[in-house]
N, C-alpha and C positions, 0 to 999 in steps of 0.2 A: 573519770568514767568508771563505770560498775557493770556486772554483768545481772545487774537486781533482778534474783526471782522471782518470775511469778509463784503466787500459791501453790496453784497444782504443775510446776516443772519436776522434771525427773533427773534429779542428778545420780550420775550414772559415776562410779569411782572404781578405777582400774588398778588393781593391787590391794593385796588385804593383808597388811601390815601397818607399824605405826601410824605412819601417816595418813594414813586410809581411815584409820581407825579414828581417830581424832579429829580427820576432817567431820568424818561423820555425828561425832558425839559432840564437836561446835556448831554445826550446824541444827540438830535436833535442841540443844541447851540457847542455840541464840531465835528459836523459835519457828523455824524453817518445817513446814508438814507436809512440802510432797513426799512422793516416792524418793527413795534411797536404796540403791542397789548399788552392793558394792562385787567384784566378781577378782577370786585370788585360784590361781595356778595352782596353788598347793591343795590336798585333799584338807589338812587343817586349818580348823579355827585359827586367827591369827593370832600369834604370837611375838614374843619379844628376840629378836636376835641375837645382840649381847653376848646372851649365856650362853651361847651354844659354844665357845670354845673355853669357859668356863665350867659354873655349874652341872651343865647339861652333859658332858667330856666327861666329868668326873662322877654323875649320878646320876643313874639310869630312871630314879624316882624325878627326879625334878619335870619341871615341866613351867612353862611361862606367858600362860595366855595372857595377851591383853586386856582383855573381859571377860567373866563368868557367860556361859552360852547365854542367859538369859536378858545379857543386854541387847544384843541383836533382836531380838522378840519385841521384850518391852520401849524399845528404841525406833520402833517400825524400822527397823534397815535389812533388806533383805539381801541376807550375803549368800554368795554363791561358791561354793569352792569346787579344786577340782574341776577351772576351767580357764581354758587359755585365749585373751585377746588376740586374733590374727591382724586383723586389721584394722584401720579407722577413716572412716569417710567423712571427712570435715563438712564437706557442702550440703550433705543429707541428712548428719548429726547422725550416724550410727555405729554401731561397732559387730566386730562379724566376729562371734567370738564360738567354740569348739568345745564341748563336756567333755568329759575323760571315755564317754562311752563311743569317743567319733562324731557325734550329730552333730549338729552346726546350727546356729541362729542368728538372728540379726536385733541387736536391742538400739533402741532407740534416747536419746537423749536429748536435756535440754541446755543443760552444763556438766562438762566431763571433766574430771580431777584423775592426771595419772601421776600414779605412784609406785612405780615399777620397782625401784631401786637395781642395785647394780647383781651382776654374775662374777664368780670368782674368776679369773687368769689361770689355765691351763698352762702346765709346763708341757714346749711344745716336745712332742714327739711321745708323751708319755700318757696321753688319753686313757690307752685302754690297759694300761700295764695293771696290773692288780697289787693293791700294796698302797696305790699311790694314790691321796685323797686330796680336798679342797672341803673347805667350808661354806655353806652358804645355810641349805635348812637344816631341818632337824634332822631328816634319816639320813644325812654327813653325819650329822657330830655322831647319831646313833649306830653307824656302820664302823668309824672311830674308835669309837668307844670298846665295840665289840672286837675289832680289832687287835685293841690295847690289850686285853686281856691276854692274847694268844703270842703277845710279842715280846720280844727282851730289848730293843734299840731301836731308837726312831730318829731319822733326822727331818728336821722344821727349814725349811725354805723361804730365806725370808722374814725380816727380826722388826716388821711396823708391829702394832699395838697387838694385832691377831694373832700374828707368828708369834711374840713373847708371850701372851697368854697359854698358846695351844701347848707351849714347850714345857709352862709349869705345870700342867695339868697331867701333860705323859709323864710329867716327873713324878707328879703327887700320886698316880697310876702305876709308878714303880718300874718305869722304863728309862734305861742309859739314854737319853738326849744329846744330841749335838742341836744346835743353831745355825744356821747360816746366813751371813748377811756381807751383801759385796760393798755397803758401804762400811765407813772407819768404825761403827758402832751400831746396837741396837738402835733404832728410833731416830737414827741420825739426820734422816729426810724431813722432818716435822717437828725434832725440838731441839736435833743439835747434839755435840758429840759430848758436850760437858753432860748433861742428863745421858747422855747415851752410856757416857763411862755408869753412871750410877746403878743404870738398869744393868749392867753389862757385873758388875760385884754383886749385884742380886742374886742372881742366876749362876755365878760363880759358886758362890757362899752354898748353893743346895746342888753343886756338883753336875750341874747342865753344861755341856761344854758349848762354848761360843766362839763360833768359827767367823770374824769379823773381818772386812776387806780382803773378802774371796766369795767369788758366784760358787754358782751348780753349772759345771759343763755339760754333764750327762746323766742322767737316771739310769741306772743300772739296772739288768733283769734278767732270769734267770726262765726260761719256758714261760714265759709270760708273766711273773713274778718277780716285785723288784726286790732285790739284791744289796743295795746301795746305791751312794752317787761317788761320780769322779767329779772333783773342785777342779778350778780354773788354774791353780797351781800343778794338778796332777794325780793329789792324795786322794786316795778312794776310800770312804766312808762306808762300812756298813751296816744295812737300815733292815729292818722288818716290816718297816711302814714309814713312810714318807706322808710327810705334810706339806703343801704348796700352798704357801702366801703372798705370791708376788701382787697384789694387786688388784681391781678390780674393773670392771665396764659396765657403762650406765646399759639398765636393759630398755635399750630404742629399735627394735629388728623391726617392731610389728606397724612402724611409724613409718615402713618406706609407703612411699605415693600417699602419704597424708600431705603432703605439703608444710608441715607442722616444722617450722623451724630448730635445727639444732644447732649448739654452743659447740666451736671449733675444739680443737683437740689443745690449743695451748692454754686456753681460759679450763679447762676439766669436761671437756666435751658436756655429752648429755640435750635435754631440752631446753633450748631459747626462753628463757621466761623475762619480765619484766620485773620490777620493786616487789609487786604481789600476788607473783605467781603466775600471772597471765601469759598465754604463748602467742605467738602468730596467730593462730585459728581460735575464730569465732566462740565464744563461749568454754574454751577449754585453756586448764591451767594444769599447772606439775609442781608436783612439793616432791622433799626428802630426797634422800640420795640421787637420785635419776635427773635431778633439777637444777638447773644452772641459771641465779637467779640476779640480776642486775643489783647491785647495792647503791646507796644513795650519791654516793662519788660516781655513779655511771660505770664503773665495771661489772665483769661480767665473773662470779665466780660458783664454783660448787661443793658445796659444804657436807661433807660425812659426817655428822654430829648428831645424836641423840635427841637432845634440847634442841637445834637447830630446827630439826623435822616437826617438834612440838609445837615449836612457835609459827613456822609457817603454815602448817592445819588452820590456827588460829588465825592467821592473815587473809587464808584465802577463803576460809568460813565469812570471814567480813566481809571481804570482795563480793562475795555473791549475796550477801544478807541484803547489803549495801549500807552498810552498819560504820563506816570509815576509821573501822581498827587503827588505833595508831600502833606506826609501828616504832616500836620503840627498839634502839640499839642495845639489843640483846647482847650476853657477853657470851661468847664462846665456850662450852662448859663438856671436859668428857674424862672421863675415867676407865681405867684399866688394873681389874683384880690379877696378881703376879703372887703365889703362895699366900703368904698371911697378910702383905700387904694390897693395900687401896693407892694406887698411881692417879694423882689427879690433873689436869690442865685447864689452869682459868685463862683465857682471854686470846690474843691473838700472835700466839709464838711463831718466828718463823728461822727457821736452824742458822741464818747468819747471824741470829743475834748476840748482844752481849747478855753472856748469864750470868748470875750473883748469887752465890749459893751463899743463903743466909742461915743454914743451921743444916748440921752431920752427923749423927749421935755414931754411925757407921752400919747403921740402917735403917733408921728415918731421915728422911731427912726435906726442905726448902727449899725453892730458888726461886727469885724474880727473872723476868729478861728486860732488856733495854731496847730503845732503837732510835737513833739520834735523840738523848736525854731522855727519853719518856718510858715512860713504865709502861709495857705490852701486856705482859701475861706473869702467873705465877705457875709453878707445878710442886708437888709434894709428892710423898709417899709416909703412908702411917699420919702423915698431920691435916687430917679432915678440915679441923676448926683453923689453922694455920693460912689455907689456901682461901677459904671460903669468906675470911672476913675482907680479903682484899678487893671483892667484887667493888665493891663502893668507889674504889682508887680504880679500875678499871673502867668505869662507865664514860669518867668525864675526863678529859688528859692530862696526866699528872705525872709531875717531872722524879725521874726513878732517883734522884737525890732526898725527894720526901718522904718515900718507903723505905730504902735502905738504913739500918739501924745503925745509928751513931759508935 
């Protein structure tokens, strides 16, 4: 079953970010000529995420649109920014959505693509302390950034792919760093504590201190100005600026009384979708972050992945062509810049596995994982060409005895 466009249908796309972007430019490249109106919260053009605890942290010139303004134009897709969906009426196919100037409207639609993606995790109690940031758009990293300038000591909350990024950047910004991470290692939740040691000598090596198997008990402040944190041991840390990484939430508020099913909280919450993106209601799917998508085993899972969001534009562009994309088992693919090095992960690592660290020069370095005999994923750092030829061993099941080097 398809949700085959008419000619003149109006697909209406909620979020103006990747996935947004790319539903749109599959859908105009596989031949599609209604209207396209896509409508994003933010006042900017959209852009690429990524960098913002990167690049964007560290250089006030960078900047990372997904498209030159002129594809929108030439693209017929009218984006709207600088305006917020409130609500969504499944039975009437409309959306009530709000400009930044107050007014309100109601648009109309024939197939709706949302692509919200997620809001960072507030450390509670510390909302409005000043000092104390989160990442998600651009005037973060740009408030960060300006921050950095005026501060001598940051501590980073929180050691997944984000928090190690934001930590080398305060460092290459020329601020004392601490780390904090309550599990045994960086990165320990997602690849495991043998890469986690690895990242953890990284970070070591340029003097960012990492505070591993101990929380944040408290944010500290000072007249409304944070001070520090006290750790879960006791020791009190002092910050000029705090960074919070714990985590994220699918952004679903504006989906209450849609009827629009959502994915429970143990599968990665978010939106109920099927193989290709399709939800509950009528005519409307969800890609990228905010999407919790059934995989061909009948599970239900939600994938924060770069490449991931890419390929499902392309899935759900078909869906509605009625084009029958195959979907092919994509390998899991994503990267994290750490000082001079490039941190890569192919395939489907999950931190109980067994790791093989196949080359350590004592800072590049390899590793395959295992998972009952079979080779899952590889990860590297500094070895681009290393990680990347083993896509091929990844796609079809191959016993981690044929990879590992004699």
């Amino acid at each position: 079953m398809t949700d085959q466009l008419a000619p003149d249908a109006t697909v209406v796309i909620v979020g103006a970010g990747l996935g947004g972007v790319r539903l749109a430019e599959n859908l105009r490249t596989g031949g599609f000529e209604g209207p396209v109106v896509m409508i994003g919260a933010e006042e900017h053009p959209p852009y690429d995420r990524p960098p913002l605890s990167k690049n964007v942290l560290t250089d006030a010139a960078e900047r990372f649109d997904l498209k030159p303004p002129d594809f929108y134009t030439d693209s017929l897709v009218e984006l709207r920014t600088g305006e917020h969906v409130d609500s969504i009426d499944t039975a009437g196919k409309k959306v009530a959505v709000t400009r930044a100037d107050g007014s309100s409207y109601e648009q109309s639609y024939d197939a709706l693509a949302l692509a919200t993606g997620l809001l960072p995790r507030p450390f509670p109690g510390a909302e409005d302390v000043a000092g104390v940031f989160t990442i998600r758009k651009l005037e973060d990293a740009e408030r960060l950034r300006a921050a950095a300038g005026a501060a001598k000591r940051a501590v980073v909350i929180g050691a997944g792919f984000i928090g190690c990024e934001t930590a080398a950047s305060l460092h290459t910004l020329g601020l004392d760093v601490t780390l904090v991470e309550p599990a045994e290692t960086p990165l320990a939740q997602s690849v495991g504590t043998t890469i986690g040691k690895l990242v953890t000598r990284q970070h070591d090596e340029k003097g960012v201190s990492v505070r591993a198997g101990t929380g944040v008990e408290e944010i500290l402040s000072d007249g409304g100005k944070v001070t520090g944190v006290r750790l879960s041991g006791g020791d009190v840390v002092d910050a000029d600026i705090v960074v919070v990484g714990i985590g994220s939430t699918p952004v679903v508020d504006y989906l209450d009384g849609s009827g629009i099913e959502l994915a429970s909280r143990d599968v990665g919450g978010g939106i109920a979708c099927n193989e290709v993106g399709r939800t509950s209601a009528d005519g409307v799917y969800a890609l990228g972050d905010v999407a919790n998508w059934r995989d061909h085993g009948g599970a239900q899972k939600r994938v924060e992945h770069w490449n991931h969001t890419v390929e499902q534009a392309a899935v759900v562009a078909a869906a509605l062509l009625g084009t029958d994309h195959a979907v092919t088992a994509a390998v899991p693919y994503f990267w994290s810049d750490q000082y001079d090095l490039k941190i890569q992960v192919l395939g489907w690592p999950k931190a109980d596995d067994d790791v093989h660290v196949i080359s350590d020069d004592g800072h590049k370095w390899v590793a395959y994982f295992s998972r009952d005999g079979m080779f899952t994923a590889v990860a590297g750092a500094g070895k681009v060409g290393a990680v990347m030829k083993m896509r091929p061993k990844l796609v079809t099941p191959t016993p981690i005895e044929d990879v590992l080097p004699d």
